[in-house]
C-alpha positions as a Python dict, from the first residue, in 0.01 Angstrom:
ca = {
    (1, 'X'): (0, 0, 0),
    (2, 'X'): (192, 331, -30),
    (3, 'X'): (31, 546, -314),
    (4, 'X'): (276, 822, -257),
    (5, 'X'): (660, 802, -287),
    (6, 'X'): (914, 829, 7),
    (7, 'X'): (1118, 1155, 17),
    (8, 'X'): (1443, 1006, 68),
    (9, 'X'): (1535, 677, -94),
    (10, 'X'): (1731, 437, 118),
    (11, 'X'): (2026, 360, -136),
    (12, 'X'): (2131, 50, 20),
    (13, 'X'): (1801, -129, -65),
    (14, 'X'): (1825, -423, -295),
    (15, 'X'): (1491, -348, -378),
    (16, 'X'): (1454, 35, -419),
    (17, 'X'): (1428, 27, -793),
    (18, 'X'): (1160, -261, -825),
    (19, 'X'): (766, -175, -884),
    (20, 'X'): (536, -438, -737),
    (21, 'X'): (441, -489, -1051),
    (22, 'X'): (729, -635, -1158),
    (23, 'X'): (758, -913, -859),
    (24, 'X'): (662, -1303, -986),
    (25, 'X'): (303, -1426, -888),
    (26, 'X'): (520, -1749, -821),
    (27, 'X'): (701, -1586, -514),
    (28, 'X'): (357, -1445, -367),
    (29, 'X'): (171, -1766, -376),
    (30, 'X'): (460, -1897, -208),
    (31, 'X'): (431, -1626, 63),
    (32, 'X'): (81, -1672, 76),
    (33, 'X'): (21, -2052, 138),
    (34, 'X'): (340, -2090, 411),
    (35, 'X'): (89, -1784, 607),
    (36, 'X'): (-240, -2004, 534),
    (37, 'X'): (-50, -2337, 694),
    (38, 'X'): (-90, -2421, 1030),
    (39, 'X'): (170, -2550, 1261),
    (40, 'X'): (92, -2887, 1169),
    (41, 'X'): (146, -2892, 803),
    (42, 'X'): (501, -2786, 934),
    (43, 'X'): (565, -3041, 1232),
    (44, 'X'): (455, -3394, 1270),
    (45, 'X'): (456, -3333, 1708),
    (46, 'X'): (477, -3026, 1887),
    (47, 'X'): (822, -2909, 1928),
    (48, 'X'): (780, -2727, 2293),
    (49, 'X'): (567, -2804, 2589),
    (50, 'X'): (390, -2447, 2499),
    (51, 'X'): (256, -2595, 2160),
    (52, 'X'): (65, -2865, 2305),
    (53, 'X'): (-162, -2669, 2411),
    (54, 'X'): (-427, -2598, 2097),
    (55, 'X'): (-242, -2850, 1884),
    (56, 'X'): (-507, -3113, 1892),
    (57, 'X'): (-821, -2846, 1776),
    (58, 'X'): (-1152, -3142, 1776),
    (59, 'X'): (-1299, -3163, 2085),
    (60, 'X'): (-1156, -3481, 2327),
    (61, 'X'): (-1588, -3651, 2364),
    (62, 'X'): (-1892, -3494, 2225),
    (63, 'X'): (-2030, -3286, 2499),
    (64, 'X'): (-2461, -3368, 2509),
    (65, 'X'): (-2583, -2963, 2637),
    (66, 'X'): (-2885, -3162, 2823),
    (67, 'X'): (-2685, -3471, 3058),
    (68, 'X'): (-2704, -3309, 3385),
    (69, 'X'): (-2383, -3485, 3461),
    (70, 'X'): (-2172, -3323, 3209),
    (71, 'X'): (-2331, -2955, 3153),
    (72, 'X'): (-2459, -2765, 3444),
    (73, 'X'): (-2531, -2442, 3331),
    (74, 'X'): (-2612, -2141, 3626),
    (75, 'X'): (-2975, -2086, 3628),
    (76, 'X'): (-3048, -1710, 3713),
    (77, 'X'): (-3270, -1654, 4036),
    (78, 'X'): (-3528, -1405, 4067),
    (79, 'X'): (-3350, -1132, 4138),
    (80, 'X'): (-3136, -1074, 3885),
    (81, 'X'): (-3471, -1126, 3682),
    (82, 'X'): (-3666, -825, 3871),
    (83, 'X'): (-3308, -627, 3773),
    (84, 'X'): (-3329, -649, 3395),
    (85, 'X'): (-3716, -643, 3386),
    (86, 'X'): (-3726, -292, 3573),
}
């Protein structure tokens, strides 16, 4: 927020005149909750092929970290071992 006032007013501001202060609580919730929705509050499907992606945000199957199958994770070798230790 700007503590100190411009030099030169812009006269063709609606808004010039006004103090924060002086601005409804109503109108800033109203700012403040369309920012905290997400793009699904708004749309019931994704509008372009571009918002697919990330619209559904739960994982598709629970992933188990210890089925071989699924989760393969790189094992370090020695030799990167003898790097950090020394």
């Amino acid at each position: 927020m700007l503590k100190v006032p411009s030099i030169t007013s812009k006269f063709y501001s609606e808004y010039e005149g006004t103090r924060l202060r002086n601005i409804k609580s109503k109108y800033v919730d109203e700012i403040m909750n369309s920012y905290r929705k997400r793009p699904q509050d708004h749309y019931i499907v994704p509008l372009l092929e571009s918002h697919k992606c990330g619209w559904h945000a739960f994982p598709l199957m629970e992933i188990d970290r210890y089925d071989k199958r699924l989760f393969f994770g790189k094992r370090t070798s020695d030799m990167v071992k003898m790097q950090f230790l020394s």
